[in-house]
BAFI-3210 file (N, C-alpha, C; in Angstrom, 3 decimals, decimal comma, padded with zeros to 6 digits):
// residues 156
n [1|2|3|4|5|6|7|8|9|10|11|12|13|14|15|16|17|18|19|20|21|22|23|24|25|26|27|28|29|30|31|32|33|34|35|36|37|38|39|40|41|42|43|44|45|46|47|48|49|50|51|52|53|54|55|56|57|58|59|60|61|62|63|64|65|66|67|68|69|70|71|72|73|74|75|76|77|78|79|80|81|82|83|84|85|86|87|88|89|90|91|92|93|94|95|96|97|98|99|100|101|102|103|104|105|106|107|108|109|110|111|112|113|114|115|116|117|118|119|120|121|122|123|124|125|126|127|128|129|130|131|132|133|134|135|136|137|138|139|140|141|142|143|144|145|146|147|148|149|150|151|152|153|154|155|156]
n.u [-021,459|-021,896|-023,495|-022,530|-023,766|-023,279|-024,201|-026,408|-028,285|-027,595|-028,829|-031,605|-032,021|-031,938|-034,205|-036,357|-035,730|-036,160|-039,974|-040,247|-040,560|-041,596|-040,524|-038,145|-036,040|-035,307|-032,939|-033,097|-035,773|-035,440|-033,506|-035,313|-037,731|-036,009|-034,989|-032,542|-029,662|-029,277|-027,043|-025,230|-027,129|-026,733|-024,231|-023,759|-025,429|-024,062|-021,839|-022,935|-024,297|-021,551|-020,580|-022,747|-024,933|-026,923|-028,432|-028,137|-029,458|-028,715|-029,702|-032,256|-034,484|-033,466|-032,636|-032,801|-032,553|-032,906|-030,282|-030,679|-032,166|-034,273|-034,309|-031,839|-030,080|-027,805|-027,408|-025,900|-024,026|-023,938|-023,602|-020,947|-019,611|-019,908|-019,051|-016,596|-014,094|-013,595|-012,061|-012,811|-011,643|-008,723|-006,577|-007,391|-005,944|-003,142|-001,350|-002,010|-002,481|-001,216|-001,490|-000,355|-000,741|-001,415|-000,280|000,269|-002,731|-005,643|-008,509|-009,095|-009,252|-011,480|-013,036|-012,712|-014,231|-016,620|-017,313|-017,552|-019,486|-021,439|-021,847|-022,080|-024,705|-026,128|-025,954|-027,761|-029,960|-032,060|-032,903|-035,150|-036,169|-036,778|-038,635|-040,148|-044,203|-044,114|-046,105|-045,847|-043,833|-043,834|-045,937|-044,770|-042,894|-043,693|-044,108|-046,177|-048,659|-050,496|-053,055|-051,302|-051,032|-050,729|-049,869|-047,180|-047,363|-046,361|-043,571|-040,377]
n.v [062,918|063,498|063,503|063,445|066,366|064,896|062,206|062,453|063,039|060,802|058,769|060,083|060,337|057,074|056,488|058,364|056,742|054,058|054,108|055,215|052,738|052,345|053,834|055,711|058,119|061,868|063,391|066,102|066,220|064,399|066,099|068,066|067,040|066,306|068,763|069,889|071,254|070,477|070,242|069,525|066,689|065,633|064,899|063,094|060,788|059,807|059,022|057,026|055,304|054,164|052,741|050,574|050,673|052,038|052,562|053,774|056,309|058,051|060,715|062,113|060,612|059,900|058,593|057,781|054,841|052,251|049,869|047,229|045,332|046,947|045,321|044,079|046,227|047,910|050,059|050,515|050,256|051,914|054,618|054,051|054,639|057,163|058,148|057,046|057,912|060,438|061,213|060,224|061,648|063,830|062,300|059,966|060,057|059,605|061,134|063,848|063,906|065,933|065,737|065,416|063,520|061,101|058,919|057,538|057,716|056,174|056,904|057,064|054,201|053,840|054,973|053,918|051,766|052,576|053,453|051,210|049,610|051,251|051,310|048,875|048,358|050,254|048,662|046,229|047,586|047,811|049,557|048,604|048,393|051,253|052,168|050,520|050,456|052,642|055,463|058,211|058,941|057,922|059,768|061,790|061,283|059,997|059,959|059,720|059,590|057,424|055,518|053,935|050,622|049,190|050,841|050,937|051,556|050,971|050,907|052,648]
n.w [-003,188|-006,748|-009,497|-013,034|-015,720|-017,979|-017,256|-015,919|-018,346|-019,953|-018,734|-019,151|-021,926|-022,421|-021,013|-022,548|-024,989|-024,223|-023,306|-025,613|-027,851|-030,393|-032,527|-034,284|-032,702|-032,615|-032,221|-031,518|-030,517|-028,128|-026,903|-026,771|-024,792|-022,911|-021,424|-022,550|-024,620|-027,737|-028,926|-026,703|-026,388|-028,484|-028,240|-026,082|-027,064|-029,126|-027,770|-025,990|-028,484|-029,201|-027,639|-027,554|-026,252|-027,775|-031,141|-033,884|-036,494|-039,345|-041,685|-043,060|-042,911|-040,586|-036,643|-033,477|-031,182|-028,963|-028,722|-026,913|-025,365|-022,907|-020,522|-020,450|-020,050|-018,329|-015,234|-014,101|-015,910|-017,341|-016,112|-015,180|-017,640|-018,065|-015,410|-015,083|-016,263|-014,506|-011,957|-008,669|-006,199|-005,745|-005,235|-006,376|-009,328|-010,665|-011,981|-011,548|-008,638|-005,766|-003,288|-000,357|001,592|000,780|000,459|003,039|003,520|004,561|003,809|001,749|000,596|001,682|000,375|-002,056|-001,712|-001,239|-003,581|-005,099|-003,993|-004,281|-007,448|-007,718|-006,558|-008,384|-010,405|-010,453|-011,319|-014,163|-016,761|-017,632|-015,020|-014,640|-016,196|-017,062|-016,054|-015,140|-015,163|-015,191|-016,116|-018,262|-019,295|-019,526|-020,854|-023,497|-026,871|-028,508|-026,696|-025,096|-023,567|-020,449|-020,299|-017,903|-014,560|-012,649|-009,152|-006,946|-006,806|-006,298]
ca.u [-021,209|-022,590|-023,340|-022,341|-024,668|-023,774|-024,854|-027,808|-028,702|-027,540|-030,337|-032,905|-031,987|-032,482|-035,774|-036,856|-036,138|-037,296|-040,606|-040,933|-039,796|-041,881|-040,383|-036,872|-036,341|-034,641|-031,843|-033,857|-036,674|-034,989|-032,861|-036,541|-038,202|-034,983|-034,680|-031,075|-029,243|-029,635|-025,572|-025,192|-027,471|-025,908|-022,849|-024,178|-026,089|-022,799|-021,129|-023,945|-023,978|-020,456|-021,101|-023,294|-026,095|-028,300|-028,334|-028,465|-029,226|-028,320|-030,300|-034,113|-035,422|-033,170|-032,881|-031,980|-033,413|-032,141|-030,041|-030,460|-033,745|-034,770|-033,800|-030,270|-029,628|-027,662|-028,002|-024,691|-023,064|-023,861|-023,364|-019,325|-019,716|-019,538|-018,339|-015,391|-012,799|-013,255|-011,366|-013,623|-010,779|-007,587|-005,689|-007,324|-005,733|-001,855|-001,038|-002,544|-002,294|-000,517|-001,804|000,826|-001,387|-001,763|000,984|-000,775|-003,919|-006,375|-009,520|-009,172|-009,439|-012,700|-013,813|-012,958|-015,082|-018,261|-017,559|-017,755|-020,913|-022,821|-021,622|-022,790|-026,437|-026,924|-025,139|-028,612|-031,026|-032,116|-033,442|-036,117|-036,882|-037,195|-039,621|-041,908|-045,556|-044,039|-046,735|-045,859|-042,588|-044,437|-046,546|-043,569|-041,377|-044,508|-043,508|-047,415|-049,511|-051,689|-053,215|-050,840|-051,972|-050,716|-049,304|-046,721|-047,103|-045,700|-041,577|-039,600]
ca.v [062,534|064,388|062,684|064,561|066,655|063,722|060,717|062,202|063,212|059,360|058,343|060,575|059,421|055,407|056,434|058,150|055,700|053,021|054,962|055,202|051,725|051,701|054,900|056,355|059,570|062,576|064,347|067,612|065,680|063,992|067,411|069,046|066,064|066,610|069,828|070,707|071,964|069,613|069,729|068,265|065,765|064,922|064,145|061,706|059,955|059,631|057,935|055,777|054,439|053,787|051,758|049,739|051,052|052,626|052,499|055,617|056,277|059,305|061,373|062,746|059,708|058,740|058,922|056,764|053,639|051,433|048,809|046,276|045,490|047,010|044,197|044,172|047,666|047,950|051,815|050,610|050,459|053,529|055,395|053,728|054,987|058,657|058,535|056,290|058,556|061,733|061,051|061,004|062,772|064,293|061,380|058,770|060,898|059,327|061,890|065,310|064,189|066,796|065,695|065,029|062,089|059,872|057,706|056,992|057,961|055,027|057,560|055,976|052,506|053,565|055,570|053,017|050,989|053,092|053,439|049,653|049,632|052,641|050,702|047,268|048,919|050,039|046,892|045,329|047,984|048,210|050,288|048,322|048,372|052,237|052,309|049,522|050,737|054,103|056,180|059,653|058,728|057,633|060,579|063,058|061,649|059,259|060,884|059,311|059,668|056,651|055,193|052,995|048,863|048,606|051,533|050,458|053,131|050,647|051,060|054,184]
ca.w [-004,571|-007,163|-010,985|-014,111|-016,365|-018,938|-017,112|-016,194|-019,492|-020,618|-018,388|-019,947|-023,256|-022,718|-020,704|-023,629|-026,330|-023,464|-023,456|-027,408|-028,540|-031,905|-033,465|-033,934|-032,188|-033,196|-031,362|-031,151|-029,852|-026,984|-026,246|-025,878|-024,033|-021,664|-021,846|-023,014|-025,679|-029,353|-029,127|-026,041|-025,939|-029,555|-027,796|-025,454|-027,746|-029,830|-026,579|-026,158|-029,667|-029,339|-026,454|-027,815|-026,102|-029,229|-032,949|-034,546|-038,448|-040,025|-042,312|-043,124|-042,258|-039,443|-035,717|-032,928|-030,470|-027,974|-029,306|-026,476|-025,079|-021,879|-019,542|-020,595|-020,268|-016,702|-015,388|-013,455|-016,960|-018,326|-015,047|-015,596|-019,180|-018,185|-014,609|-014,600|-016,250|-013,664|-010,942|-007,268|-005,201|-006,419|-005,064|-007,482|-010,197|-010,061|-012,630|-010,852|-007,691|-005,538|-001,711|000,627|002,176|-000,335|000,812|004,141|003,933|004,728|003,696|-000,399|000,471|001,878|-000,608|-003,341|-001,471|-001,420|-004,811|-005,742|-003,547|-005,371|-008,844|-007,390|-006,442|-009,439|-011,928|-010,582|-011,972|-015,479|-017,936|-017,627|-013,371|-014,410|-016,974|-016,707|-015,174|-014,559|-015,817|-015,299|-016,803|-019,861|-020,031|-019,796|-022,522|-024,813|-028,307|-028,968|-025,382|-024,763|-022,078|-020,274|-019,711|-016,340|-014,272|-011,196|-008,583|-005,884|-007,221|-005,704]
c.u [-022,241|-022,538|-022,986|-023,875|-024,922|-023,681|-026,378|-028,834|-028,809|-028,500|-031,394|-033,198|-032,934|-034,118|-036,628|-036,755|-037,067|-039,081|-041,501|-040,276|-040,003|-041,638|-038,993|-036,952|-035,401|-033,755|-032,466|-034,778|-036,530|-034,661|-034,683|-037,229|-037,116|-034,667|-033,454|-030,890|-029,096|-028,275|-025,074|-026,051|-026,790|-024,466|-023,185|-024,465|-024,885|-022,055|-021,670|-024,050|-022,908|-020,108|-021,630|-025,038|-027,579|-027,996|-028,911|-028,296|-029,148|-029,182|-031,669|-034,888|-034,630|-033,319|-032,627|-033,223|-032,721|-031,591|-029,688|-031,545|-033,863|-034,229|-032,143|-029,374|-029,309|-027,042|-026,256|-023,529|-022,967|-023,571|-021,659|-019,098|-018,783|-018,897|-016,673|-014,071|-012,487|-012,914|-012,341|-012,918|-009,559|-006,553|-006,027|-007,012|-003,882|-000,994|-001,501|-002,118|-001,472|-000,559|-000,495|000,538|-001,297|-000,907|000,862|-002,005|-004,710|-007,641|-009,780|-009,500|-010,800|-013,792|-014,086|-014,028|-016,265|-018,479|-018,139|-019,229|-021,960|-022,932|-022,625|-024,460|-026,894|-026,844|-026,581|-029,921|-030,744|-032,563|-034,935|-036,814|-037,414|-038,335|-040,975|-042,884|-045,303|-044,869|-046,635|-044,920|-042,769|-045,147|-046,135|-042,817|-041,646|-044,299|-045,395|-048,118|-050,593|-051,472|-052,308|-052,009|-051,838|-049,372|-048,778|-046,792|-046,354|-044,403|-041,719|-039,808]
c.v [063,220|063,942|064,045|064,854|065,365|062,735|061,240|062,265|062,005|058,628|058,673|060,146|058,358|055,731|057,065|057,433|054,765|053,328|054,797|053,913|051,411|052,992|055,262|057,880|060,571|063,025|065,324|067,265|065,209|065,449|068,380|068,448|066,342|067,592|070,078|070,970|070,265|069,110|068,678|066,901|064,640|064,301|063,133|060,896|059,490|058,189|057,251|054,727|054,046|052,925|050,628|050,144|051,506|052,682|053,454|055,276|057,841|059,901|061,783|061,809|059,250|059,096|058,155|055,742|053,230|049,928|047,510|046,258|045,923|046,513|044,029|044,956|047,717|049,817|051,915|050,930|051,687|054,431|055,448|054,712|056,100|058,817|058,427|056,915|059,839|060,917|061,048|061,911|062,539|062,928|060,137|059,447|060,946|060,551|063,765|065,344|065,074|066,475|064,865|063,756|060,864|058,514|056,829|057,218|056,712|055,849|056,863|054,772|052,619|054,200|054,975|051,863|050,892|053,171|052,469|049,441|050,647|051,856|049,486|047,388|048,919|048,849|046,000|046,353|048,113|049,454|049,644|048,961|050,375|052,535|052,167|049,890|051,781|055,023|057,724|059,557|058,594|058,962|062,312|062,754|060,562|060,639|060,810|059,443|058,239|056,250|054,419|052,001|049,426|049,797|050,837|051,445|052,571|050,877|052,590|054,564]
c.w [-005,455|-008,667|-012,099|-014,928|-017,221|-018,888|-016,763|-017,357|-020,390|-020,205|-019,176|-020,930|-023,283|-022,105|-021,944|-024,675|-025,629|-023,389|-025,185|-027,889|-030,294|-032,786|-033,624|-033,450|-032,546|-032,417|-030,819|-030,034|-028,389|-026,366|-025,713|-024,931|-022,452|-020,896|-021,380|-024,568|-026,534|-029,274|-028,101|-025,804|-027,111|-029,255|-026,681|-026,419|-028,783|-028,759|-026,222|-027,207|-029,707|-028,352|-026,647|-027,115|-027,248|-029,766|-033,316|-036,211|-039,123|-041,257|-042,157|-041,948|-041,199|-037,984|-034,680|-031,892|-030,181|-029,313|-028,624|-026,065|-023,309|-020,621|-019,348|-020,724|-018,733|-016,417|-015,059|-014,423|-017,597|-017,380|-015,172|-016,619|-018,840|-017,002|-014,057|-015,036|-015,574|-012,070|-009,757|-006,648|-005,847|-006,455|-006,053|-009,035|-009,806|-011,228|-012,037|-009,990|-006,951|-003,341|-001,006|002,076|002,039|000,080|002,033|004,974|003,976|003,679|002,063|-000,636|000,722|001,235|-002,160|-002,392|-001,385|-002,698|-005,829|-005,040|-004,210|-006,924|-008,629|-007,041|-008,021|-010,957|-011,726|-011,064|-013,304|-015,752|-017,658|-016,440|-013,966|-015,330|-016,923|-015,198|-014,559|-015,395|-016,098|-015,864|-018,156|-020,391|-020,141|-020,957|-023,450|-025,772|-028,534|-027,859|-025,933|-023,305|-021,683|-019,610|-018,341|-016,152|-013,018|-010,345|-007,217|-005,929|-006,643|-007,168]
res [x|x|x|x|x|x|x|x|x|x|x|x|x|x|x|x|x|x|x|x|x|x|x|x|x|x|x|x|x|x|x|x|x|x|x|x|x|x|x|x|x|x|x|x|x|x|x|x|x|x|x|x|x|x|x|x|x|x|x|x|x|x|x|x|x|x|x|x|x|x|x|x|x|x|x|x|x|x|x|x|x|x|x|x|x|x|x|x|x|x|x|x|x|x|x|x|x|x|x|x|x|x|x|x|x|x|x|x|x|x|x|x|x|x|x|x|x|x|x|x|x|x|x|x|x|x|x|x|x|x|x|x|x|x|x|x|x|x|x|x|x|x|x|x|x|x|x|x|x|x|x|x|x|x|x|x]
***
């Protein structure tokens, strides 16, 4: 299994706003913090806000931030966000499909089932579990660098 450019990039995002909570951040800013292109990351951050995930403000002064706190940010949901309308294998695709299996293949039942297990892993991490007391995490994508209080170095 292999994630798309724009879930991982939807990650990067919330870790950087998670990261900078007392500032709004710019599009550009994130896209360089991430490093990609300004356009695409502008289109995530679009599908995020429309989500409900972040609040975005438009102009000079604007820029975007999480619009749920930390804790209530599930990675499992935003992973759905972007993964759930590409098909895993041709056959979950009742409109494409073309395989001459499909009709009694068992191999789908068990692949929707790893699927609901990879979802169900992550439906219990946050936004938060990745952040909090990750220090190198902080001092790759702090807009401001300070010291962190309390670094976790025990978490994967």
């Amino acid at each position: 299994m292999r994630l798309t450019t724009r879930t991982n990039l939807a990650a990067r995002i919330l870790m950087a706003c998670a990261i900078n909570p007392d500032r709004l951040l710019r599009t550009a800013e994130i896209a360089d913090l991430c490093n990609c292109s300004t356009n695409h990351t502008a289109h995530v951050v679009q599908r995020l806000n429309a989500a409900g995930f972040l609040w975005t403000t438009r102009g000079r002064t604007g820029g975007i931030r999480l619009a749920l706190p930390v804790n209530q940010i599930s990675i499992g949901d935003v992973f759905r966000l972007f993964e759930a309308d590409i098909p895993f294998a041709e056959c979950f695709d009742a409109e494409t499909n073309t395989c001459p299996l499909s009709a009694t293949c068992r191999l789908r039942n068990y692949i929707t089932r790893a699927l609901e297990a990879f979802y169900h892993e992550l439906d219990m991490v946050t936004l938060d579990d990745l952040v909090r007391g990750n220090c190198g995490l902080q001092q790759l994508l702090a807009m401001q660098p300070a010291l962190p209080d309390h670094c976790d170095t025990t978490r994967p």
